[in-house]
N, CA, C and O atoms as a MOPAC input file, in Angstrom:
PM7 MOZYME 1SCF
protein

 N      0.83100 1    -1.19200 1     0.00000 1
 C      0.00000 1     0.00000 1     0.00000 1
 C      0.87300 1     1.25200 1     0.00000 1
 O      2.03800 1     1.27200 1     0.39700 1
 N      0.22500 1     2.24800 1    -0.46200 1
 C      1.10000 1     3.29000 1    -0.60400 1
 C      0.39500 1     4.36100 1     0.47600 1
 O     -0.76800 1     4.71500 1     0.66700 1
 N      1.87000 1     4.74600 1     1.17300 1
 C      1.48900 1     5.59900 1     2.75000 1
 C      0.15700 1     7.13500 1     2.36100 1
 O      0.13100 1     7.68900 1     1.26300 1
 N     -0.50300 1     7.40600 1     3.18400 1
 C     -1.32000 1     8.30000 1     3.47200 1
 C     -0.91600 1     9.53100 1     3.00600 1
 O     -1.54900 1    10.41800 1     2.43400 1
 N      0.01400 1     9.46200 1     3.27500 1
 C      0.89000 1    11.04300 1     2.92700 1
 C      0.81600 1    11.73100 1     0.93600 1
 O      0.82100 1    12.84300 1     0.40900 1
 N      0.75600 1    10.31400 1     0.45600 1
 C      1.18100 1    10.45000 1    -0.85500 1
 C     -0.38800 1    10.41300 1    -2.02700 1
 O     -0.53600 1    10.26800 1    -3.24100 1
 N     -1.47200 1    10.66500 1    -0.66300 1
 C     -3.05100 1    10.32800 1    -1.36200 1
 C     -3.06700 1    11.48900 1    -1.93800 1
 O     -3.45100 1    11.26600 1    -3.08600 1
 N     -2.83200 1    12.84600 1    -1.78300 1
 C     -3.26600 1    14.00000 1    -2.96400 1
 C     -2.63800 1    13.83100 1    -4.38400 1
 O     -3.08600 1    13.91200 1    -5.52700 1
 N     -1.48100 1    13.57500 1    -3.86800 1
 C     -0.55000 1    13.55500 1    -5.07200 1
 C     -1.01800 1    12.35300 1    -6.10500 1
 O     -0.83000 1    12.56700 1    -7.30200 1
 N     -1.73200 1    10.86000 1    -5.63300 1
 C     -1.70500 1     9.97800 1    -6.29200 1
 C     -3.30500 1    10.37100 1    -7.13700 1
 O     -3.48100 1    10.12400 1    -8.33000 1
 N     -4.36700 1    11.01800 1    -6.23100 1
 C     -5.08500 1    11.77000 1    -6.43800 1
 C     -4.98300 1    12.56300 1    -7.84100 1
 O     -5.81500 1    12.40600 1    -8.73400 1
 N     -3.98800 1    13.34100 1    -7.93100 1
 C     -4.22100 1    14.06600 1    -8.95500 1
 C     -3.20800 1    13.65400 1   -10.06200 1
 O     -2.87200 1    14.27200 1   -11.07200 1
 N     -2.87800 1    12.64100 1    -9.67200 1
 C     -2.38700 1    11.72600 1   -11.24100 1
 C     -3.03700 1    11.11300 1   -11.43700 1
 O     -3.01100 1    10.82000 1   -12.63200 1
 N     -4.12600 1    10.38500 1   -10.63100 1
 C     -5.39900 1     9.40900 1   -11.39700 1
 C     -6.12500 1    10.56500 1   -12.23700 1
 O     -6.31800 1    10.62400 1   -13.45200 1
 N     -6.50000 1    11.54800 1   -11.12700 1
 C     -7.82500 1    12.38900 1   -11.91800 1
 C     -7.25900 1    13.18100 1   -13.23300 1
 O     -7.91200 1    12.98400 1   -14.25700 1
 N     -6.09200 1    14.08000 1   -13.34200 1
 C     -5.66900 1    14.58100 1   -14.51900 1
 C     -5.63100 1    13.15300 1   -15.66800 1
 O     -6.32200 1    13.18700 1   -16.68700 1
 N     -4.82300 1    12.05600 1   -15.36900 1
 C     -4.72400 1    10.93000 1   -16.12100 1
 C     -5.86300 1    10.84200 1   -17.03500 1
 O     -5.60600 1    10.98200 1   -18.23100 1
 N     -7.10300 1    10.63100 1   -16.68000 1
 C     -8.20400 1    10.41800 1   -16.60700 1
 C     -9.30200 1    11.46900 1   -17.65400 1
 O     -9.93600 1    11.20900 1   -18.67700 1
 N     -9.14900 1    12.76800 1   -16.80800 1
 C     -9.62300 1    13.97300 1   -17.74400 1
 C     -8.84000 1    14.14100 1   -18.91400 1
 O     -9.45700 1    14.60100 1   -19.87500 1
 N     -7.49400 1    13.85600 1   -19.09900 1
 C     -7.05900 1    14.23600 1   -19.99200 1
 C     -7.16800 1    13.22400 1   -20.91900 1
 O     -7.23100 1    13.65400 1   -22.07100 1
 N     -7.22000 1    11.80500 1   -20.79100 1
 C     -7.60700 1    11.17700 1   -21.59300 1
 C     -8.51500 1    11.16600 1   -22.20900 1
 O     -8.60100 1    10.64300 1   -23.32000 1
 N     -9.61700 1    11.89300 1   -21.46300 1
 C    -11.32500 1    11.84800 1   -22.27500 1
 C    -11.07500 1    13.37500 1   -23.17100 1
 O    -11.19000 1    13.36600 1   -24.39600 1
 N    -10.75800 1    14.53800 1   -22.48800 1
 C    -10.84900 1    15.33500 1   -23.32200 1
 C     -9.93100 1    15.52600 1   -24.61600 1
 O    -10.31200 1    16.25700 1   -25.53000 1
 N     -8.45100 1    14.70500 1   -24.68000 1
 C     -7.22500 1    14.45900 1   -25.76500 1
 C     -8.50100 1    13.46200 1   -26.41600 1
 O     -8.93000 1    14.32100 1   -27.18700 1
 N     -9.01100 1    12.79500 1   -26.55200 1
 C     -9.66700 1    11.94900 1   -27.39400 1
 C    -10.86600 1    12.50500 1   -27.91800 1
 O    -10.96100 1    12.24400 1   -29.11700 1
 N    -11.93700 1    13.25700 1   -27.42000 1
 C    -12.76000 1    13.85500 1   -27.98600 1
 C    -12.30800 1    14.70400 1   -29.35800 1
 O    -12.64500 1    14.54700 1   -30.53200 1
 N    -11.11500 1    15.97600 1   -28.52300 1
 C    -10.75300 1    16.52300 1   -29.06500 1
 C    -10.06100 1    16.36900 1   -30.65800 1
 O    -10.13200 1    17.07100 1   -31.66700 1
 N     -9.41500 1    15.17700 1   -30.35400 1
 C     -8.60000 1    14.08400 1   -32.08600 1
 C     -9.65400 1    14.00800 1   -32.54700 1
 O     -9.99900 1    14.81700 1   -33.40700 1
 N    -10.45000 1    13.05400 1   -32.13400 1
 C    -11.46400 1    12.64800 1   -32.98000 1
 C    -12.83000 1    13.46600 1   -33.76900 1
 O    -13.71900 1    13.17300 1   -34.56800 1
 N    -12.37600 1    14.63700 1   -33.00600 1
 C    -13.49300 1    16.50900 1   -33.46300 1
 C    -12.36700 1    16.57200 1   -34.88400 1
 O    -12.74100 1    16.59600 1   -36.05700 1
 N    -11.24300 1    16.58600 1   -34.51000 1
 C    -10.59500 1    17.14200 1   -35.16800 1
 C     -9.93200 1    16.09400 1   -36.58200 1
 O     -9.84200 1    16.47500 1   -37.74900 1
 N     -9.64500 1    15.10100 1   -36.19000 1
 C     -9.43500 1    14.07300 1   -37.59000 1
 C    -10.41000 1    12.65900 1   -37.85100 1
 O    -10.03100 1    11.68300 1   -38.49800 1
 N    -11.32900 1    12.75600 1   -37.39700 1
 C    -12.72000 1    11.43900 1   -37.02700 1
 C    -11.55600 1    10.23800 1   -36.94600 1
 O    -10.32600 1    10.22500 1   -36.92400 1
 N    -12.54500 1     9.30700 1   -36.91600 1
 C    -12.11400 1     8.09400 1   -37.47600 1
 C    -11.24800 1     7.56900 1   -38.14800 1
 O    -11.69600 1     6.67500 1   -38.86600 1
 N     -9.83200 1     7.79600 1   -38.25500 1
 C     -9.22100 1     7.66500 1   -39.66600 1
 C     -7.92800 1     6.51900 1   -39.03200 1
 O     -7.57500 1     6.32000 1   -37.86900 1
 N     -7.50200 1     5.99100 1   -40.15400 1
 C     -6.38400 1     5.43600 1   -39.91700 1
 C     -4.90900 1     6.08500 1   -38.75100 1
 O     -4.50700 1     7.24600 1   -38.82300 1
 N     -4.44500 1     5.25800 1   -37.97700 1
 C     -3.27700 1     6.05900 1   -37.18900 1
 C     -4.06600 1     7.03100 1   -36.00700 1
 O     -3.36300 1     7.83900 1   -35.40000 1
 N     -5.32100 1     6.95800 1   -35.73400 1
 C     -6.04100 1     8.09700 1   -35.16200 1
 C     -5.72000 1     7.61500 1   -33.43000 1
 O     -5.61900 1     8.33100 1   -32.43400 1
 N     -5.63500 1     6.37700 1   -33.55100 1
 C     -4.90600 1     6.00800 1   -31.96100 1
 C     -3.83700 1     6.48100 1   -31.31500 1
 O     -3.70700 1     6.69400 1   -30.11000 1
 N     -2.92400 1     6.66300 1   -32.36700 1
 C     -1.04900 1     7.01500 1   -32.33800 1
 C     -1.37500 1     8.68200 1   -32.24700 1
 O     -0.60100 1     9.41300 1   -31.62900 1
 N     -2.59100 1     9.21900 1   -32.91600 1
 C     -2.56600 1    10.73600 1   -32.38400 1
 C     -3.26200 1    11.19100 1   -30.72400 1
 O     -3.13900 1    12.19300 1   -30.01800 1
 N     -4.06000 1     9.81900 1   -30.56900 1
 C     -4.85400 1    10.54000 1   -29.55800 1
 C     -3.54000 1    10.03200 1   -28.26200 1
 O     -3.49200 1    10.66400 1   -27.20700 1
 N     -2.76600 1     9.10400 1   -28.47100 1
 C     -2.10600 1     8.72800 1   -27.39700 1
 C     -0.83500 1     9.91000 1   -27.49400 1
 O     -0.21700 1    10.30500 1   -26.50600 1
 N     -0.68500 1    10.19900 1   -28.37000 1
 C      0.61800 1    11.76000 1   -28.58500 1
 C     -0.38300 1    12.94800 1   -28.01300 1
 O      0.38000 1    13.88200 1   -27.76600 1
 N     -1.42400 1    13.25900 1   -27.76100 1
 C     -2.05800 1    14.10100 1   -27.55300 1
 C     -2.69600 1    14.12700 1   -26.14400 1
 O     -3.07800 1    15.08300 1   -25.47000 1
 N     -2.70300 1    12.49400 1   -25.83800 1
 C     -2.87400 1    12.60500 1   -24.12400 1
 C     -1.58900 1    12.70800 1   -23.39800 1
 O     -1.41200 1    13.46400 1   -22.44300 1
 N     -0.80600 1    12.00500 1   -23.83800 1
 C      0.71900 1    12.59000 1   -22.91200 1
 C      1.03300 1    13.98600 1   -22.72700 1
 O      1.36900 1    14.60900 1   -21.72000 1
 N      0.83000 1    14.37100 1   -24.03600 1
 C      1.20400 1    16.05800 1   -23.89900 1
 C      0.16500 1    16.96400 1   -22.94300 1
 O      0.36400 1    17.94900 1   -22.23300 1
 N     -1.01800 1    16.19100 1   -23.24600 1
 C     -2.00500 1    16.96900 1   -22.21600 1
 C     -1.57700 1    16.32500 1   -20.70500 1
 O     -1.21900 1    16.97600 1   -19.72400 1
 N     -1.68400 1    15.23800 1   -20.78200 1
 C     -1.31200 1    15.14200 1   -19.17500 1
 C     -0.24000 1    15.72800 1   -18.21700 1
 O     -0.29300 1    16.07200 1   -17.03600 1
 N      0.93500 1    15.71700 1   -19.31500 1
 C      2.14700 1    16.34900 1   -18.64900 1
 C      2.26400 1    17.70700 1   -18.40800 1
 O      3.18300 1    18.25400 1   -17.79900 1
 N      0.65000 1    18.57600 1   -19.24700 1
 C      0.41000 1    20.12800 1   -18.06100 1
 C     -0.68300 1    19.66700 1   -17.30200 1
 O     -0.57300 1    20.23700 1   -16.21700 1
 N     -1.56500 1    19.02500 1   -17.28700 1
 C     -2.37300 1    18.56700 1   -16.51000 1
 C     -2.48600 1    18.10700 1   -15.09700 1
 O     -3.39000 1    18.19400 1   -14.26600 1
 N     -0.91500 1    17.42700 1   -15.07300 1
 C     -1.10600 1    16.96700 1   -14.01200 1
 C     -0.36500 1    18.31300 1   -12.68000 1
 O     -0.96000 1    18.79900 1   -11.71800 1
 N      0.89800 1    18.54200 1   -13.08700 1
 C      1.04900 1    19.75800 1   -12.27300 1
 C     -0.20200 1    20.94200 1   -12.21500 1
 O     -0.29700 1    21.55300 1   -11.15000 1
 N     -0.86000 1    21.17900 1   -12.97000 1
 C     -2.39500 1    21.90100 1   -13.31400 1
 C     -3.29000 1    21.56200 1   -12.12100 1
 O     -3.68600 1    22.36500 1   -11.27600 1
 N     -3.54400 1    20.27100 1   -12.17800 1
 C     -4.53300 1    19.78500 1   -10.89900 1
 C     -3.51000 1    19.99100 1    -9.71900 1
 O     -3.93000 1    20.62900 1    -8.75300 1
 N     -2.45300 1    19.61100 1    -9.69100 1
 C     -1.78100 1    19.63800 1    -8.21200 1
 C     -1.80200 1    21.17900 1    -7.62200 1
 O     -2.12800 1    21.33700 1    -6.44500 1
 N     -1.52500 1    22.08300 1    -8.27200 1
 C     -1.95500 1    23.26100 1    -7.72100 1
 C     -3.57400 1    23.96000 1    -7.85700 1
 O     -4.01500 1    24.89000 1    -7.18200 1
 N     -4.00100 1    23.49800 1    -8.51600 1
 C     -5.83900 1    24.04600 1    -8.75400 1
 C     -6.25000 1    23.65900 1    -7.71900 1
 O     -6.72100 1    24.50200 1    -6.95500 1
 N     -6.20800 1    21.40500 1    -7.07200 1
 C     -7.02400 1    20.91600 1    -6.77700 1
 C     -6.83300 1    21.92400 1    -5.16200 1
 O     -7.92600 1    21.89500 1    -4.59500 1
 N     -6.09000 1    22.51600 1    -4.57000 1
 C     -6.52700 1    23.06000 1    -3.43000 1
 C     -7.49000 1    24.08400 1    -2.95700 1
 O     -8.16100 1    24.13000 1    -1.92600 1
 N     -7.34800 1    25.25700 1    -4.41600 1
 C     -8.04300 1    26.07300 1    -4.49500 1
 C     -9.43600 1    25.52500 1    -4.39600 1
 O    -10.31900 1    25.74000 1    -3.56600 1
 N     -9.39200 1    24.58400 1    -5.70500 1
 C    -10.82400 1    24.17100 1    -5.54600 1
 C    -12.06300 1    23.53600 1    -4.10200 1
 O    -13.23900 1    23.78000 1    -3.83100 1
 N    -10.96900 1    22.64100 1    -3.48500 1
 C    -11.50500 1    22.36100 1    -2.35700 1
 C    -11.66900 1    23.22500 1    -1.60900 1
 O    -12.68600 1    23.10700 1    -0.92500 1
 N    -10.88000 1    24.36200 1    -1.38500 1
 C    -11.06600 1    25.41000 1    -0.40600 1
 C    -12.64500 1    26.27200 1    -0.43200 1
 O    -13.25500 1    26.76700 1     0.51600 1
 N    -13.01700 1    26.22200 1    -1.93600 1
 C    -13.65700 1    27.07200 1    -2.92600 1
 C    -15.25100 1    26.33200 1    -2.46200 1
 O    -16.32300 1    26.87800 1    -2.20400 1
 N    -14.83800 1    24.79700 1    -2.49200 1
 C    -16.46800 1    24.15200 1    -2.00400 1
 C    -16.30300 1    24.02800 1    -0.85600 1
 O    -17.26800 1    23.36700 1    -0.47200 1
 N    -15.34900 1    24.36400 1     0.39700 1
 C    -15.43200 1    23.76400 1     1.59500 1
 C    -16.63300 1    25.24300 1     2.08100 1
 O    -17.68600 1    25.10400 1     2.70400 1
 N    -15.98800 1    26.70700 1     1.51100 1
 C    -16.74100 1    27.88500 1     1.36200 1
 C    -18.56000 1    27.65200 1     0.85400 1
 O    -19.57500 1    28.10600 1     1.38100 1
 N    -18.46200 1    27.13800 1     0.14800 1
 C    -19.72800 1    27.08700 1    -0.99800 1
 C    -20.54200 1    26.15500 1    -0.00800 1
 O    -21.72400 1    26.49600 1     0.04500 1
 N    -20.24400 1    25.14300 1     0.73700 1
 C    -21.58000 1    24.03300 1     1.21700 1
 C    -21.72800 1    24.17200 1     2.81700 1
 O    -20.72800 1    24.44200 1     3.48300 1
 N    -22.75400 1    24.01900 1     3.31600 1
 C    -23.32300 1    24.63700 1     4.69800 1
 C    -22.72600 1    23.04300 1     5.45100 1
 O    -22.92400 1    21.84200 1     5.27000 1
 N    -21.90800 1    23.90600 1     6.35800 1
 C    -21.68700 1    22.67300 1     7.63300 1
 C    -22.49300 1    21.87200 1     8.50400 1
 O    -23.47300 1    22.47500 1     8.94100 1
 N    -22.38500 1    20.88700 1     8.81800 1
 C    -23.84900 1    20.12300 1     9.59300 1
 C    -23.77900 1    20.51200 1    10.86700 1
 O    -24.64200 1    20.15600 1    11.67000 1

């Protein structure tokens, strides 16, 4: 198992991983459909997205939590 300490961080390499895969693939496939080789672009196009993505979420995801801890009424 991997220690407690390292859950944000693993956190926001699943979730960028993840978003960036769905939106690098929409995006290819808006942009060249269906076509031959269209795998070899969307996988060149999720690395590159992930590798701002993921430093992206590591500094956003705090703001953001801070942003809904503000936004939702405490029990």
């Amino acid at each position: 198992m991997i220690p407690q300490r390292f859950a944000p961080m693993l956190f926001s390499l699943i979730l960028s991983g993840l978003m960036s895969l769905l939106v690098s693939g929409i995006a290819t496939f808006r942009a060249v459909g269906f076509t031959d080789g269209v795998v070899g672009l969307w996988a060149s196009a999720w690395l590159t997205a992930w590798l701002f993505a993921f430093p992206a979420v590591m500094l956003v995801a705090p703001l953001a939590q801070r942003a809904v801890r503000s936004l939702v009424a405490a029990r």
